[in-house]
HTML snippet that shows the backbone in 3Dmol.js (N, CA, C, O; Angstrom):
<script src="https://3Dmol.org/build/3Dmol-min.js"></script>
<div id="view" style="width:600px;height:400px;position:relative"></div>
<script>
const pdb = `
ATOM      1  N   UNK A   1      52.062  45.928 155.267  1.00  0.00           N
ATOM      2  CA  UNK A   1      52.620  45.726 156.595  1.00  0.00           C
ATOM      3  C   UNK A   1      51.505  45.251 157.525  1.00  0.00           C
ATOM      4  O   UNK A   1      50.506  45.964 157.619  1.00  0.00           O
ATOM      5  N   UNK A   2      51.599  43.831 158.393  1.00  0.00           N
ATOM      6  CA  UNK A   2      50.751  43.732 159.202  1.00  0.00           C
ATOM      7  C   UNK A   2      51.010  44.348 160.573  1.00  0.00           C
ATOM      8  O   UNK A   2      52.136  44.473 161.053  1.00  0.00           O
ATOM      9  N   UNK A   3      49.888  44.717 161.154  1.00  0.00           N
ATOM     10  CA  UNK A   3      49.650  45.279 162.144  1.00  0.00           C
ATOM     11  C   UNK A   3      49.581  44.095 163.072  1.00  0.00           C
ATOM     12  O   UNK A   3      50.235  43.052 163.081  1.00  0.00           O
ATOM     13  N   UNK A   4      48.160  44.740 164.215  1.00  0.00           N
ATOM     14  CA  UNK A   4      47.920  43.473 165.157  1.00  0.00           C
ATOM     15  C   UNK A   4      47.337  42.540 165.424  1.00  0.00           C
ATOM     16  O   UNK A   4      46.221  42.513 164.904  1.00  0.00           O
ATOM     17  N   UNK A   5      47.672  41.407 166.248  1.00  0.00           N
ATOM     18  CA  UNK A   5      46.510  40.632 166.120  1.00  0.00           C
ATOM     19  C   UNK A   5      45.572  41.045 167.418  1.00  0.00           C
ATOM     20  O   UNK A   5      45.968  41.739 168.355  1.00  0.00           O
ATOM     21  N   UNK A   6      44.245  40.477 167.283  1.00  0.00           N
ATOM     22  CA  UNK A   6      43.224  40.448 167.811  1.00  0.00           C
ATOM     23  C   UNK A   6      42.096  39.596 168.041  1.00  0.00           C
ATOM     24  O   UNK A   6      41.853  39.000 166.992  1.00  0.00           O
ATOM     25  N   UNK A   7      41.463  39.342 168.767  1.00  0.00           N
ATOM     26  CA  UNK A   7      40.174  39.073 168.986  1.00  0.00           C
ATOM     27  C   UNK A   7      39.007  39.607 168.779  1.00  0.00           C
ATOM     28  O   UNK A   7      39.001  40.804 169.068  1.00  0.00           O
ATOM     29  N   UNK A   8      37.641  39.050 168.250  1.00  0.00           N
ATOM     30  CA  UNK A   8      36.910  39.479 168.347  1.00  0.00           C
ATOM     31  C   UNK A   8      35.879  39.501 169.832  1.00  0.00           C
ATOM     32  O   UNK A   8      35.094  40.320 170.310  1.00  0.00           O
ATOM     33  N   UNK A   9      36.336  38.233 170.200  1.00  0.00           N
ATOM     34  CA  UNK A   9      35.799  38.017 171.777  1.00  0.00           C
ATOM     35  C   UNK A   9      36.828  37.137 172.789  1.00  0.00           C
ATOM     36  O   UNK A   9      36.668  35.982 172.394  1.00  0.00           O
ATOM     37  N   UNK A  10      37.492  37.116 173.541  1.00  0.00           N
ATOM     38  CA  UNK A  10      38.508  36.811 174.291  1.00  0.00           C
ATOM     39  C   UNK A  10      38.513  35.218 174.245  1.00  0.00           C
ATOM     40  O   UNK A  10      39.620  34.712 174.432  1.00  0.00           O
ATOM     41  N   UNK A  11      37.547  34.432 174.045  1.00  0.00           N
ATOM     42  CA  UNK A  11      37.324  33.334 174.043  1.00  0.00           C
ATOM     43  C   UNK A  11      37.557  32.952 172.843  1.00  0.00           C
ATOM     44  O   UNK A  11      37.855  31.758 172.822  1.00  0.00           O
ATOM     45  N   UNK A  12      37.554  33.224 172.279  1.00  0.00           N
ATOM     46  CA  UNK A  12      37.305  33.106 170.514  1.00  0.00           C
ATOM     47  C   UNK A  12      39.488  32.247 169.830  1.00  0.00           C
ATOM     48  O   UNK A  12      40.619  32.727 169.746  1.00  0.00           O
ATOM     49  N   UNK A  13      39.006  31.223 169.627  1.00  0.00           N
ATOM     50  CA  UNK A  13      40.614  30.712 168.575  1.00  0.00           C
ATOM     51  C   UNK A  13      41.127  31.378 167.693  1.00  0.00           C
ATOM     52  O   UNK A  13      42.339  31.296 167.499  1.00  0.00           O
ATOM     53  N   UNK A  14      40.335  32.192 166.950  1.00  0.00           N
ATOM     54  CA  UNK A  14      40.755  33.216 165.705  1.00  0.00           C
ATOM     55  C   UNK A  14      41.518  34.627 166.129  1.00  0.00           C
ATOM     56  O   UNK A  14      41.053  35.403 166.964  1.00  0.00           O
ATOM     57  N   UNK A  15      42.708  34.824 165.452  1.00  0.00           N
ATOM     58  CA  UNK A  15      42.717  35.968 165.524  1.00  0.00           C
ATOM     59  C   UNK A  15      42.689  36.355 164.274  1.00  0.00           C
ATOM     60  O   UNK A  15      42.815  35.600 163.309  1.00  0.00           O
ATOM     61  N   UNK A  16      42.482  37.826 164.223  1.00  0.00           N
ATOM     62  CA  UNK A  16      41.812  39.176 163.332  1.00  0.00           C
ATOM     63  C   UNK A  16      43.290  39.570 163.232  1.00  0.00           C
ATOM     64  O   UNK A  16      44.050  39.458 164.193  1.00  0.00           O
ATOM     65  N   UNK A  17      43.709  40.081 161.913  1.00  0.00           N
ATOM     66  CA  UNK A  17      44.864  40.811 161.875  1.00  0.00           C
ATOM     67  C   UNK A  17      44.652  41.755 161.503  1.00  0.00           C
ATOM     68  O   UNK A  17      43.708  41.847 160.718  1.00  0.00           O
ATOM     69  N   UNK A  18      45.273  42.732 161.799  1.00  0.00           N
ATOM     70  CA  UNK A  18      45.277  43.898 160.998  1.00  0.00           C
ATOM     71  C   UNK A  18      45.788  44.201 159.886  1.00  0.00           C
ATOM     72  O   UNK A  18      46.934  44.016 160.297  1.00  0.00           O
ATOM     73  N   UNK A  19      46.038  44.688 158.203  1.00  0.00           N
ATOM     74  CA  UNK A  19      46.476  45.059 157.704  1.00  0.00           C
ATOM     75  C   UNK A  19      46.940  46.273 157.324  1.00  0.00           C
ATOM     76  O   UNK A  19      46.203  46.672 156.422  1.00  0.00           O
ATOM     77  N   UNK A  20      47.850  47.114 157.574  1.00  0.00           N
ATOM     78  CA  UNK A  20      47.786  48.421 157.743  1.00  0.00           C
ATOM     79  C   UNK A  20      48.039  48.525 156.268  1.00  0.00           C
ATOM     80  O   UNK A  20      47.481  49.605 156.072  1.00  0.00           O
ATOM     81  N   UNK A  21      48.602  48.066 154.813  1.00  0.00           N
ATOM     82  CA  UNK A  21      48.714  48.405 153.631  1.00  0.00           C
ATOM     83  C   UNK A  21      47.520  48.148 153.088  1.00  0.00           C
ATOM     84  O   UNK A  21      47.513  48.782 152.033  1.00  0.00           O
ATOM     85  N   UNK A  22      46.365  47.502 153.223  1.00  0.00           N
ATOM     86  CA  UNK A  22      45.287  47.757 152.461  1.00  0.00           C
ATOM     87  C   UNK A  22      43.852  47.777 153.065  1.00  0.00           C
ATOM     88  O   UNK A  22      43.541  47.440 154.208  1.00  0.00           O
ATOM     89  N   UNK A  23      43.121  48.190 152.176  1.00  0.00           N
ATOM     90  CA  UNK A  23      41.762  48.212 152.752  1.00  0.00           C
ATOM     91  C   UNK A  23      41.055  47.296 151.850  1.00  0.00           C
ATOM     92  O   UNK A  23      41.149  47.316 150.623  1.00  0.00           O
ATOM     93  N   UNK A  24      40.117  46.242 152.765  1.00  0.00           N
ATOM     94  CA  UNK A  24      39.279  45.420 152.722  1.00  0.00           C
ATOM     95  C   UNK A  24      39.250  44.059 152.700  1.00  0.00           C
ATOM     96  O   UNK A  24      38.485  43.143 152.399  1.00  0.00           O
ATOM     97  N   UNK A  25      40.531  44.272 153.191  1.00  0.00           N
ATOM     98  CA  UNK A  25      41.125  42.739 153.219  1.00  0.00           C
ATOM     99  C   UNK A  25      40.708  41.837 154.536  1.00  0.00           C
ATOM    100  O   UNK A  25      40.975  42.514 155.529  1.00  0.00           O
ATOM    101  N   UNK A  26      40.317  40.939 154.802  1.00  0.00           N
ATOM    102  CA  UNK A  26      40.204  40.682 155.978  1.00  0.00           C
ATOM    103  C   UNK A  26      41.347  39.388 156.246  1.00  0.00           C
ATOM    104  O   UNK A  26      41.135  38.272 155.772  1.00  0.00           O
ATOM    105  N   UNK A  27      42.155  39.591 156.786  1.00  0.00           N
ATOM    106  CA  UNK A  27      43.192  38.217 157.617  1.00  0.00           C
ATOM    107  C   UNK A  27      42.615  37.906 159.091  1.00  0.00           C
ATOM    108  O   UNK A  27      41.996  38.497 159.976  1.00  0.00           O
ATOM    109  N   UNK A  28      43.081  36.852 158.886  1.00  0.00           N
ATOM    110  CA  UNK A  28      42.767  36.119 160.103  1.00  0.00           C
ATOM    111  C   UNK A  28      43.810  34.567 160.330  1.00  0.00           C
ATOM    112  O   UNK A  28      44.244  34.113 159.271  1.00  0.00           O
ATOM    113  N   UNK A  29      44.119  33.941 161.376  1.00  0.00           N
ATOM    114  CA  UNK A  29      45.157  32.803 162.306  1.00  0.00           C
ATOM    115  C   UNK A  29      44.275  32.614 163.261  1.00  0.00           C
ATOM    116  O   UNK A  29      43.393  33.138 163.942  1.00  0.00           O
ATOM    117  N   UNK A  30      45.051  31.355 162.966  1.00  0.00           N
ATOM    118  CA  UNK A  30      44.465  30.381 164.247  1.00  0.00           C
ATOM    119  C   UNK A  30      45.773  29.963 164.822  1.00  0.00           C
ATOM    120  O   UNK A  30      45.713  29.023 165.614  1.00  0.00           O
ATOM    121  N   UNK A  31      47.111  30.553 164.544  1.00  0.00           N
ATOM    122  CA  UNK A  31      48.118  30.352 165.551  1.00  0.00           C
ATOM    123  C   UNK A  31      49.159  31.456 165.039  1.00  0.00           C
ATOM    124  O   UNK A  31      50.310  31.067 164.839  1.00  0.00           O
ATOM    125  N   UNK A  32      48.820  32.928 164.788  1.00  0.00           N
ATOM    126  CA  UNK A  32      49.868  33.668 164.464  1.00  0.00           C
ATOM    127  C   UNK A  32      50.777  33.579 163.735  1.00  0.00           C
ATOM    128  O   UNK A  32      51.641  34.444 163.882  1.00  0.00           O
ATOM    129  N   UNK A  33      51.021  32.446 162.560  1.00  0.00           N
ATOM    130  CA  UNK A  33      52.177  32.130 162.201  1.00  0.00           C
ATOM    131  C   UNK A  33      51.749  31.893 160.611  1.00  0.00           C
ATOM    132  O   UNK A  33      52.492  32.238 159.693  1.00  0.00           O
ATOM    133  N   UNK A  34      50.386  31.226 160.392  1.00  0.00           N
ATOM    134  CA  UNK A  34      49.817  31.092 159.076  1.00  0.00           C
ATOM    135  C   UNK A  34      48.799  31.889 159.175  1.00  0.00           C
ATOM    136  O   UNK A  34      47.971  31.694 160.065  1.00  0.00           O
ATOM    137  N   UNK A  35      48.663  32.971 158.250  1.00  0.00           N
ATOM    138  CA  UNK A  35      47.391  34.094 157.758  1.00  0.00           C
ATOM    139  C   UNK A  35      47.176  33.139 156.392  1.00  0.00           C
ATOM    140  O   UNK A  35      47.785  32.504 155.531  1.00  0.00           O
ATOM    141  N   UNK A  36      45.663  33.578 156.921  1.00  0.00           N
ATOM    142  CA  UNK A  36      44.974  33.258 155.807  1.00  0.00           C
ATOM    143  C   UNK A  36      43.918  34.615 155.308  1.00  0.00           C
ATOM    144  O   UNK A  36      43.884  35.566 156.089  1.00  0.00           O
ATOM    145  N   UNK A  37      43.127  34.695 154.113  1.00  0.00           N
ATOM    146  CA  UNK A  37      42.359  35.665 153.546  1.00  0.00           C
ATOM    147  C   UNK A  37      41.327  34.930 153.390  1.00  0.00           C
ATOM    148  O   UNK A  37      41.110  33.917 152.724  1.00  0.00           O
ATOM    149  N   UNK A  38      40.793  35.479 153.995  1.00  0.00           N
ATOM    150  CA  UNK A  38      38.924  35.319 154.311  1.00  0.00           C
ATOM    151  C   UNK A  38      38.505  35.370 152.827  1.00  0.00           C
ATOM    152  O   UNK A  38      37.938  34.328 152.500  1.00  0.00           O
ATOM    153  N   UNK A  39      38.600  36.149 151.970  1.00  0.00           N
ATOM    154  CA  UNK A  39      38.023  36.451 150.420  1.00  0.00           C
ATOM    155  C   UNK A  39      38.805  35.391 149.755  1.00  0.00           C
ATOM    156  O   UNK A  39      38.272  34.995 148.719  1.00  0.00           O
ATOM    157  N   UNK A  40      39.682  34.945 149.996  1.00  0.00           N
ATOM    158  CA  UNK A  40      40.572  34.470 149.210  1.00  0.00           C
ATOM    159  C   UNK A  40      40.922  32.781 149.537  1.00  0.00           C
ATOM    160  O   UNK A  40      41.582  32.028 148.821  1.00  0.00           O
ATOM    161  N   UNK A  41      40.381  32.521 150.600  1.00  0.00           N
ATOM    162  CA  UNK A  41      41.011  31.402 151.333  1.00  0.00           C
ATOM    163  C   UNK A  41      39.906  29.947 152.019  1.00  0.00           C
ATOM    164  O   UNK A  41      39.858  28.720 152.105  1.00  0.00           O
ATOM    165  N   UNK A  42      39.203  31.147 152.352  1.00  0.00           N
ATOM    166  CA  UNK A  42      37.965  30.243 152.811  1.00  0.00           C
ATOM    167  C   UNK A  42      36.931  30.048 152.209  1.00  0.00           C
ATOM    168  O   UNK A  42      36.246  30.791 151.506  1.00  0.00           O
ATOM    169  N   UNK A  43      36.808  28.800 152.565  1.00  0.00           N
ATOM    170  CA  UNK A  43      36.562  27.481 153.398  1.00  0.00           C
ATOM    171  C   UNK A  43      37.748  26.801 152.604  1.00  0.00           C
ATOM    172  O   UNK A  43      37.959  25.831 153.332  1.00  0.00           O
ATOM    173  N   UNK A  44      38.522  26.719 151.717  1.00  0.00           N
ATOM    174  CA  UNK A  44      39.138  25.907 150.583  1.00  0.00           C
ATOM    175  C   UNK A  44      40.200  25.461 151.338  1.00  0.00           C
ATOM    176  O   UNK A  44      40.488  24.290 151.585  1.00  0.00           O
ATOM    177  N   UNK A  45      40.882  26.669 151.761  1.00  0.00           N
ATOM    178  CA  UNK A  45      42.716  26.235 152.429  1.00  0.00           C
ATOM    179  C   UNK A  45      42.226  25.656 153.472  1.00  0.00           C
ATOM    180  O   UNK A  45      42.907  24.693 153.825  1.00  0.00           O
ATOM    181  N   UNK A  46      41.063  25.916 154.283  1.00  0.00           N
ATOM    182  CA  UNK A  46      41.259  25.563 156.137  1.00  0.00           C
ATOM    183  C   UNK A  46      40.793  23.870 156.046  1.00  0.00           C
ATOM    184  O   UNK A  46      40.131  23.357 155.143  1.00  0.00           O
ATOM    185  N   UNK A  47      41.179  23.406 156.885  1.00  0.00           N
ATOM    186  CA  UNK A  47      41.107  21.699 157.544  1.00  0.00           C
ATOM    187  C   UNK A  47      39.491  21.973 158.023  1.00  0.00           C
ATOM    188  O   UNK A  47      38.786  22.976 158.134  1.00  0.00           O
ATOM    189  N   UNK A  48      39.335  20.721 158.211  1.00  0.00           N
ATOM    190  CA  UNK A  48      37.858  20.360 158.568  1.00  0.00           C
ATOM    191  C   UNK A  48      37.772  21.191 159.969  1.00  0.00           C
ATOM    192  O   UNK A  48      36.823  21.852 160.389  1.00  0.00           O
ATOM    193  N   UNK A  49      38.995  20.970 160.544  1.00  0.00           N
ATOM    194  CA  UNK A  49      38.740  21.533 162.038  1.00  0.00           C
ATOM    195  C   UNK A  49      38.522  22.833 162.151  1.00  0.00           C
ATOM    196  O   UNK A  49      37.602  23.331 162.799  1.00  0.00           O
ATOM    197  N   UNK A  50      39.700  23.669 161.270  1.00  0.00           N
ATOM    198  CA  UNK A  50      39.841  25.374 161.373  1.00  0.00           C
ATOM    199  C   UNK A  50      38.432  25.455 161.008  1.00  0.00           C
ATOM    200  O   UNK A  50      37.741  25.975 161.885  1.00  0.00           O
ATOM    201  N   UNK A  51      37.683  25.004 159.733  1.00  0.00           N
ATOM    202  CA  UNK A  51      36.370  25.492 159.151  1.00  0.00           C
ATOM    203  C   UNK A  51      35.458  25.016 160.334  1.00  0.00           C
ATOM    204  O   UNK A  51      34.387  25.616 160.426  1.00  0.00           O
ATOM    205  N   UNK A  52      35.661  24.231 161.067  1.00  0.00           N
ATOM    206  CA  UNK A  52      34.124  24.344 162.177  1.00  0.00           C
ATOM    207  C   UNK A  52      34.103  25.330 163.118  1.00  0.00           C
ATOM    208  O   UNK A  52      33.054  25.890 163.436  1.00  0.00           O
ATOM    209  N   UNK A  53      35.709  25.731 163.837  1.00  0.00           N
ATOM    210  CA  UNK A  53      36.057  26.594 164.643  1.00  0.00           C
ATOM    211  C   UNK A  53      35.538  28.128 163.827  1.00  0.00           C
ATOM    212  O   UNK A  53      34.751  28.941 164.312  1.00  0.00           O
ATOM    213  N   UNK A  54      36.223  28.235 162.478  1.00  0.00           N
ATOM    214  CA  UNK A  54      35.765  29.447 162.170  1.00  0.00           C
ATOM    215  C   UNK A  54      34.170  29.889 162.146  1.00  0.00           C
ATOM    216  O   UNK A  54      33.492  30.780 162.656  1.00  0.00           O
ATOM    217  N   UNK A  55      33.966  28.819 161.312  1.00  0.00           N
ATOM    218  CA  UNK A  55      32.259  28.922 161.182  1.00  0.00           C
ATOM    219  C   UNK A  55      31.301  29.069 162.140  1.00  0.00           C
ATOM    220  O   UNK A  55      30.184  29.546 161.939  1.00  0.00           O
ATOM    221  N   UNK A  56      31.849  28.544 163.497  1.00  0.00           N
ATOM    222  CA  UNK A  56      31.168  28.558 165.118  1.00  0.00           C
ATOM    223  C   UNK A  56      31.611  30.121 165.623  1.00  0.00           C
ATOM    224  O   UNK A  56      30.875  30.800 166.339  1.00  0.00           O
ATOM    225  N   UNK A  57      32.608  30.462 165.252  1.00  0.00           N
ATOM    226  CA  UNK A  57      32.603  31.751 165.845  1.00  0.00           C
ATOM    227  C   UNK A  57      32.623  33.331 164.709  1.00  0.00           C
ATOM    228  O   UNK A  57      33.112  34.437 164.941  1.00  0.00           O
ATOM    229  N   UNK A  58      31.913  32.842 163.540  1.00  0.00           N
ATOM    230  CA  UNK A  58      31.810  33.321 162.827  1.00  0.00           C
ATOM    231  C   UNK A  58      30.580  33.548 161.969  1.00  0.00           C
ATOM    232  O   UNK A  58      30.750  33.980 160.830  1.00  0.00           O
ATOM    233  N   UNK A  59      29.482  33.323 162.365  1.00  0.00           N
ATOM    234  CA  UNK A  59      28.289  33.141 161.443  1.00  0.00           C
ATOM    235  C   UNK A  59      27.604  34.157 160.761  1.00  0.00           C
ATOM    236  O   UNK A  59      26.512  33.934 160.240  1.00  0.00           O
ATOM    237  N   UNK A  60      28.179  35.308 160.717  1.00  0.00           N
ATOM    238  CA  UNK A  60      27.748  36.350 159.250  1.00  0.00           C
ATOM    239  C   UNK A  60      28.529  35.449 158.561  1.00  0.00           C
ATOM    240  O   UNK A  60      27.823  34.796 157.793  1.00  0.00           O
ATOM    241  N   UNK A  61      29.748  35.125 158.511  1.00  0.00           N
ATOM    242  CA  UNK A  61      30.652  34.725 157.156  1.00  0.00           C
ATOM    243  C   UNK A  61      30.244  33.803 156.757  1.00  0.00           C
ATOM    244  O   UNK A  61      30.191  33.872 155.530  1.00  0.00           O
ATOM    245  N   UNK A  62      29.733  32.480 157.308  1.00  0.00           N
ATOM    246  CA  UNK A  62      29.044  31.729 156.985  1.00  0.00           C
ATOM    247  C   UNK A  62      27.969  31.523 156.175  1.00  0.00           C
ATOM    248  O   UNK A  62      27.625  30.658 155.369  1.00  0.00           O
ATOM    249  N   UNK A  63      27.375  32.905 156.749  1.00  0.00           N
ATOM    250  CA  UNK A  63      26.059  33.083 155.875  1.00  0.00           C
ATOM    251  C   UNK A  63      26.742  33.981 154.487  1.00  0.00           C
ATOM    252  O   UNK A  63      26.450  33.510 153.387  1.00  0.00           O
ATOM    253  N   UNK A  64      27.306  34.782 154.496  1.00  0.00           N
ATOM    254  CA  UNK A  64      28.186  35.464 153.629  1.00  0.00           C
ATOM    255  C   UNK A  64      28.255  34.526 152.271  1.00  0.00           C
ATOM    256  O   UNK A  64      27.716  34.625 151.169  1.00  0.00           O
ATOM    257  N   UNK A  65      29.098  33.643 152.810  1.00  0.00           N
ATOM    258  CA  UNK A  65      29.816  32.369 151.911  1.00  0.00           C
ATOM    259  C   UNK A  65      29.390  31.359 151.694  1.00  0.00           C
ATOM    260  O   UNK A  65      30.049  30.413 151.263  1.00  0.00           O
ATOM    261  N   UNK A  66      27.757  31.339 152.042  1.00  0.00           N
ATOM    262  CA  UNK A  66      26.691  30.413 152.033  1.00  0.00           C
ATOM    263  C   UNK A  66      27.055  29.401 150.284  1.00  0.00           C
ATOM    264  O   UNK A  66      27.323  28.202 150.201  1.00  0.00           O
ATOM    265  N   UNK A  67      26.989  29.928 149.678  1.00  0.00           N
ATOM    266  CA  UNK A  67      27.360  29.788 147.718  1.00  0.00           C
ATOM    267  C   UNK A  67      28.533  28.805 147.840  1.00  0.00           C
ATOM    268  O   UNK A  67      28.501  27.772 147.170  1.00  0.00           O
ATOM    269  N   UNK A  68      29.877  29.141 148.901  1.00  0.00           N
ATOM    270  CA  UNK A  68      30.630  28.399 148.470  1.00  0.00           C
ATOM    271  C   UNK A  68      30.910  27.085 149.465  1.00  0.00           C
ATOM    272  O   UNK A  68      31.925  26.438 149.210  1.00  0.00           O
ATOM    273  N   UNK A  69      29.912  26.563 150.799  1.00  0.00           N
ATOM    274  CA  UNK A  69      29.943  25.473 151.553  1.00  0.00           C
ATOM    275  C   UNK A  69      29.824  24.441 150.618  1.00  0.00           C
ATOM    276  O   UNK A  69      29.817  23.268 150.992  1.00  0.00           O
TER     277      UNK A  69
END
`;
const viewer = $3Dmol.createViewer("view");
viewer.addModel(pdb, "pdb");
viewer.setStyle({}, {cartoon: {color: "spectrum"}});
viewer.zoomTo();
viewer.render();
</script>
């Protein structure tokens, strides 16, 4: 069951979802309507655009997922 969405900083395009059925999942939208999985998804599914937006407001994951740019 998803929970809510969120921000990490009010400015920020991404939202953070919550998953209340599991732990360690991380979701995240860039318009509430398509979730995507951070472990599972990125950089592969997102458009050139979502991946600069994410990556700009995201740079542990970046560095994280350094292996798969």
């Amino acid at each position: 069951m998803l929970g809510d969405f969120y921000k990490n900083n009010p400015k920020d395009k991404i939202w953070w979802v919550d998953d209340l059925d599991s732990v360690g999942q991380f979701l995240f939208s860039f318009d509430k309507n398509t979730i995507y999985n951070l472990f599972a998804d990125y950089p592969h599914k997102l458009t050139p655009e979502q991946k600069k937006i994410f990556d700009e407001e995201n740079p542990y994951w970046v560095e994280f997922f350094k292996d798969r740019q």
